[in-house]
C-alpha positions in Angstrom: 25.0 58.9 -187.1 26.8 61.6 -184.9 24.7 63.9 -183.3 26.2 67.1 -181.0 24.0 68.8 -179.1 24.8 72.0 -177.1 23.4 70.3 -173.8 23.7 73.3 -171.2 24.0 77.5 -172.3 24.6 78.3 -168.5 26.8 75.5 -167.9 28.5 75.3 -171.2 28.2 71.3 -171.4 28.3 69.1 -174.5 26.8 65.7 -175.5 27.9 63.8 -178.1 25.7 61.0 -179.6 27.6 58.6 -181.9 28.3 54.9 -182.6 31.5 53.7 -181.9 33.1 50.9 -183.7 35.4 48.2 -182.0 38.2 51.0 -180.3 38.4 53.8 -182.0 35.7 56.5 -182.2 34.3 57.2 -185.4 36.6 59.9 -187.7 33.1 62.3 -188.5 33.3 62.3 -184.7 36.8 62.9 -184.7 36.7 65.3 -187.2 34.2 67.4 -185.3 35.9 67.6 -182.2 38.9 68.8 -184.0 37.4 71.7 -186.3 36.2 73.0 -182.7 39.4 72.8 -181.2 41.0 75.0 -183.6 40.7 78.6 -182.6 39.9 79.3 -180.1 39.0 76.0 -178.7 35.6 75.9 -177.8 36.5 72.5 -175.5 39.4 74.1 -173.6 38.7 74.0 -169.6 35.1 72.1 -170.3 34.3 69.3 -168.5 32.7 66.2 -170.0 31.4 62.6 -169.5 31.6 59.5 -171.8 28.2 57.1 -172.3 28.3 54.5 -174.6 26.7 51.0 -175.4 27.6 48.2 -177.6 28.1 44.7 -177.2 30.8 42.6 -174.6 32.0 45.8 -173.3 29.8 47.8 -174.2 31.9 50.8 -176.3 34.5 50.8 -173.6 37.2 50.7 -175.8 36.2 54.0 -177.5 36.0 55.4 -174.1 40.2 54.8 -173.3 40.2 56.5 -177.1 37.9 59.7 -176.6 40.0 60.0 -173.5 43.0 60.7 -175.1 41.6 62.7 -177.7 40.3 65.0 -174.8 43.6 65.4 -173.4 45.1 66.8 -176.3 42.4 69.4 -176.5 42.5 70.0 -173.1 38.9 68.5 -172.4 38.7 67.2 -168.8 36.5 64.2 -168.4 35.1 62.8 -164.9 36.7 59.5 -163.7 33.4 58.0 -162.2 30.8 56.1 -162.3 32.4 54.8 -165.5 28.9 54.1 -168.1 29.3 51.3 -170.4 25.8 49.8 -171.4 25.8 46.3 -173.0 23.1 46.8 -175.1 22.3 42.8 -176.0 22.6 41.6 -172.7 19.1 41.0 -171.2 17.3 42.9 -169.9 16.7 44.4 -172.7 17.9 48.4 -172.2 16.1 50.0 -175.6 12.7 49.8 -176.8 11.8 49.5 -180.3 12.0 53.9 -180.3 15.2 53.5 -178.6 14.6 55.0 -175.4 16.4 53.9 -172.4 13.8 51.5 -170.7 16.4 49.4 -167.9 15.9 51.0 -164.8 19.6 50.4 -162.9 20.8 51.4 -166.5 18.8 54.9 -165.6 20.0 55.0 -162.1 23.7 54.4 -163.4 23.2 57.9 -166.1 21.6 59.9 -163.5 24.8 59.2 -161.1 27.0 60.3 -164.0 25.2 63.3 -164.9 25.2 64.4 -161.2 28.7 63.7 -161.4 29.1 65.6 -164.6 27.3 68.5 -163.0 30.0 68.7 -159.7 32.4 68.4 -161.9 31.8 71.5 -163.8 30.9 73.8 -161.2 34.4 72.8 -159.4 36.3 73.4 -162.9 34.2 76.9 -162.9 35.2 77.4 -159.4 31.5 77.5 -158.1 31.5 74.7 -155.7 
């Protein structure tokens, strides 16, 4: 399932809601970031932030990958907090709807969306 969702009209911020696989980010992901790069590229001079969950590390792998897949597109992502959710690691961190029940796993998004939000309004020059 890949899911894009234009997060923020004044803002201009993306979220991307997939399910990575070992290292590499899945290729409809792939694909979709690169049919929006061609012109003009809608991700040029955007910031962005990487969330993902999974097992031992928790998607990080895919992270290192989207990473460089931003660079080429000239998509600029924040360094920290880092998000990596191990998802079957208790506490559990999903309920059976899969909302995000853990509380420090809530505390951990909401320090990476402030930092998302910085981020942007330094790239936009309104900081």
């Amino acid at each position: 399932m890949i899911k894009l969702t234009y997060f923020s009209n004044h803002h201009k911020i993306y979220k991307f809601i997939s399910i990575f696989t070992f290292v590499l980010c899945l290729a409809p992901l792939k694909n979709a970031i690169d049919w929006a790069s061609r012109p003009p590229n809608v991700w040029a001079g955007k910031a962005a932030a990487i969330i993902s969950t999974g097992g031992d590390f928790g998607g990080g792998r895919s992270h290192y990958h989207l990473r460089q897949v931003g660079i080429y597109i000239d998509l600029h992502f924040i360094n920290k907090p880092e998000f990596f959710i191990r998802a079957f690691e208790p506490p559990a961190k999903f309920n059976d709807d899969g909302d995000l029940i853990d509380e420090e796993a809530k505390n951990k998004l909401k320090q990476v969306l402030l930092s998302l939000q910085a981020f942007t309004l330094r790239l936009q020059g309104k900081n």
